[in-house]
N, C-alpha and C positions, 0 to 999 in steps of 0.2 A: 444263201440265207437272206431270206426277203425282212426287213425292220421296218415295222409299220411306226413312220416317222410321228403319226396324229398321237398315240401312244407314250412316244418318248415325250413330246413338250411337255406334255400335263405332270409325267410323274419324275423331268426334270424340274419342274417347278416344286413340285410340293417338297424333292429334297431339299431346295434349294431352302425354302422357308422355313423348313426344317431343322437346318444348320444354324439359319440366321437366330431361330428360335432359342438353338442350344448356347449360342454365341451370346446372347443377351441374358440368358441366364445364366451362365456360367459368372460373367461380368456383373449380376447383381451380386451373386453369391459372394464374389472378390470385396465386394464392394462393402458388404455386412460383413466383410470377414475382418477388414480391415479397420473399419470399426471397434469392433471388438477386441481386436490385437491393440491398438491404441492405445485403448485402457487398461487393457490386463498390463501388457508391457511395462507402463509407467508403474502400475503400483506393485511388480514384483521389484525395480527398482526402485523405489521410494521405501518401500517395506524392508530393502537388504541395508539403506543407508543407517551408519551409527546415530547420527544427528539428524533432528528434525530440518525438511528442508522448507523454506519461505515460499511463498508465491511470487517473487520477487526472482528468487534464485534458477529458476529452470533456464537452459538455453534459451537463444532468442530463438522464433519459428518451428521449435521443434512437439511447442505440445498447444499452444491457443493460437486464435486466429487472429489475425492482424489490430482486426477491433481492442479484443479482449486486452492483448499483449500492450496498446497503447495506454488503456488503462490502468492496468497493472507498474507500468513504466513512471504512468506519472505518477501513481501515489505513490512511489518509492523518492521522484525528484522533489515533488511537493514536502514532504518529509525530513528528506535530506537538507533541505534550502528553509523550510519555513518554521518546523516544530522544532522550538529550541530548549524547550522545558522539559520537565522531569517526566513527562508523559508518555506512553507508549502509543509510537507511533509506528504505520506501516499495517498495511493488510493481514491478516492475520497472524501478529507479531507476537498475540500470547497464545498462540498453539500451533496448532497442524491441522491447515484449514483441508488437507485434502483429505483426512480422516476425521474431519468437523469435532475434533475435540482438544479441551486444553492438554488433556493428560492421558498416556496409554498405557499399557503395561510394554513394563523393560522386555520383558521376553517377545514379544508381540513380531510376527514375521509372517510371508505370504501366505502360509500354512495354516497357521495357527489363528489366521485371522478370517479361518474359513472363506475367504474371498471368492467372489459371483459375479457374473460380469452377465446381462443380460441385454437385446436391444429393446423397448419400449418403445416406439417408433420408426420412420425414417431416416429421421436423423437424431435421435437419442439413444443413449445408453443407458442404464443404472446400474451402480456400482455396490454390491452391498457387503458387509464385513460385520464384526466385531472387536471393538476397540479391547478390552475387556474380556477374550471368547470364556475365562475360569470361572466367571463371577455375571454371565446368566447373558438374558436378552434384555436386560436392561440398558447394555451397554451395544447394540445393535445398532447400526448405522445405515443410511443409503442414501446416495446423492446420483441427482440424474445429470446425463454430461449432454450438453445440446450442442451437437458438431457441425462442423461448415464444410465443406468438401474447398482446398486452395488448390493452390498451383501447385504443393507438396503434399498433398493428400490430406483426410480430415482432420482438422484441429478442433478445438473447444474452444466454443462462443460462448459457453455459460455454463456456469453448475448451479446446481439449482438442492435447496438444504431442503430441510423439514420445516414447519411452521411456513412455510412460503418465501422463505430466504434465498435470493440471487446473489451469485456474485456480483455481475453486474452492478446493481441496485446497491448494494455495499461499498462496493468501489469507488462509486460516484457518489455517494452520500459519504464517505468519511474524506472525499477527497474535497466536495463542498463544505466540510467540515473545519478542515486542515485551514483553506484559503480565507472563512470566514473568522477564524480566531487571530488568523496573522491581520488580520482589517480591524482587531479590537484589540485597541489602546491600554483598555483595564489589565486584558490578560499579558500585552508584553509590559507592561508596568508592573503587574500586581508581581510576575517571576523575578525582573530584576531587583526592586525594593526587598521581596521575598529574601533573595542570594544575599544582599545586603546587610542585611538583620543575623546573616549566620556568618560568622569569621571562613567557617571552613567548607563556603560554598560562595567565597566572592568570585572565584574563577570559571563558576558556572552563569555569571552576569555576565562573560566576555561574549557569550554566545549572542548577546542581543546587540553587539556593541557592531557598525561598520566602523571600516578600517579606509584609511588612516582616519583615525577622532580625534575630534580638535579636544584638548584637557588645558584649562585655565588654574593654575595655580591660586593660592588668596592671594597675590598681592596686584593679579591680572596677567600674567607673564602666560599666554597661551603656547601649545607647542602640538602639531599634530602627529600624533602617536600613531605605531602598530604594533600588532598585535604582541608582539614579543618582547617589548619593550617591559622592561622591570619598573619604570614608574609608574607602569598602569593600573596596575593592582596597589599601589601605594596611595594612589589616587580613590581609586575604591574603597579600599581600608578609612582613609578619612573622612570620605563621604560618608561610611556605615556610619562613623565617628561622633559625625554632625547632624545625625538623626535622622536621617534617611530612612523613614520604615514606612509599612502599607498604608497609614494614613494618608500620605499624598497621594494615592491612587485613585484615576479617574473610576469613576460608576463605570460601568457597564454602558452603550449607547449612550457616553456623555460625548463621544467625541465621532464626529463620520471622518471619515477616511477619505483621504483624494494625492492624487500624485504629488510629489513635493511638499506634502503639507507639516508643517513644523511645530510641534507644541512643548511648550515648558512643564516640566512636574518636575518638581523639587530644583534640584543642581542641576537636572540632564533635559538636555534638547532630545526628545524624539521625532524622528523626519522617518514618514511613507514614502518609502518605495522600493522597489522591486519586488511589491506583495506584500510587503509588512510594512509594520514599525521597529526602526531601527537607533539606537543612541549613538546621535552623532556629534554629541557634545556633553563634556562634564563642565560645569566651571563651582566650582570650590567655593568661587566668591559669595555666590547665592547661598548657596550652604548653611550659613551661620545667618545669614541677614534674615531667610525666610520664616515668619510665624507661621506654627503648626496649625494646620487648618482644621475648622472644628468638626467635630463627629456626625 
């Protein structure tokens, strides 16, 4: 049997391209599929959890991209370290940012939240639900996920709300938020005088206090304290005593902020650093001496 060799190169080749063809697509198809697994998987887990879970709380590397996850890291440190007041702090800390609302229904599950998982892109997703499904499309949701291809497969670089809302863009504005209230004097003054003025909220002033704090007795007898020290709050007690309330409070931009920088309001030394302002001094003696400054 004679094999006309001119014959076989050509329609070797074209299987050949043919394979490579199927090969490349099969490999996209992996690639949108994995995608899509990504998000669906997360939120049949998120949707089975009893309690809402933070953005803060997901493993590390297992659902955002290295970007994302630093941001996320630090507004949870920034928090931790600087927001010492009554405030809510932390990224989406009054709801369930991944179902973009404060509040769901109790019954609410993968099922029932009719959940959609669609690709919108090359690298987007959108996720669409009902927070709400009993009580209409009012309560409709969709947020699009804009993923990164890593070393462990696609993550999420951003979600992205309605009205034009980023994570990103959020995270970084409430975390320049965080660092610029701890650089303003009024606000850690205005919460410790605040704690001051209440009997049953002097223990919430310890928060602004570093440790060990030098505390001056009236008669001058200084002694530096921590934190667990039972005359500290004894200390505090006298100081609400002696009038210590938000009139001493600097304005707003009455004071810039710079490393070591030490300023007097009322009895307490506050001293910048490590990000804030901190009370690194009581002394008692001022207390009684100082006139209330006027209105």
């Amino acid at each position: 049997m004679n094999i006309n060799k001119k014959r076989l190169l050509p329609l070797g080749m074209v299987l050949f391209l043919f394979a490579i063809a199927a090969l490349l697509a099969d490999k996209s198809w992996s690639e949108k599929q994995q995608q899509l697994d990504l998000i669906t998987n997360f939120y049949k887990d998120h949707l089975a959890r009893p309690e809402t879970r933070q953005a803060s709380q997901l493993p590390t590397g297992s659902f955002y991209s290295r970007e994302l996850e630093a941001l996320v890291d630090a507004n949870l440190q920034l928090c931790d370290s600087l927001s010492r007041g009554d405030d809510i702090c932390g990224y989406g800390a009054d709801g369930d940012v991944f179902l973009d609302a404060q509040e769901v229904s109790p019954s609410l599950d993968y099922e029932r939240a009719h959940f959609n998982v669609t690709r919108s892109g090359e690298d987007t997703v959108d996720a669409s639900f009902n927070v709400y499904p009993d009580m209409g499309s009012a309560y409709e949701r969709q947020i699009r996920y804009v993923l990164v291809q890593e070393e462990n497969g696609w993550r999420v670089n951003d979600m992205l709300f309605g009205q034009g809302r980023s994570m990103r863009q959020e995270l970084q504005k409430e975390n320049e938020t965080v660092l610029a209230r701890a650089r303003e004097l009024s606000d850690a003054a205005g919460w410790v005088f605040n704690y001051l003025g209440n009997e049953d909220m002097l223990d919430r002033a310890v928060r602004f206090i570093a440790f060990p704090v030098q505390v001056c007795d009236q008669y001058g007898i200084c002694t530096a304290m921590k934190r667990d020290d039972p005359r500290l709050l004894q200390a505090l007690d006298a100081l609400a005593d002696n009038g210590a309330d938000m009139s001493f409070v600097p304005k707003p931009g009455d004071v810039t902020a710079s490393e070591g920088k030490v300023v007097a309001v009322h009895a307490l030394d506050f001293t910048f650093q490590n990000k804030a302002w901190w009370v690194t001094k009581i002394d008692l003696r001022r207390a009684a001496s100082l006139p209330r400054p006027n209105p």
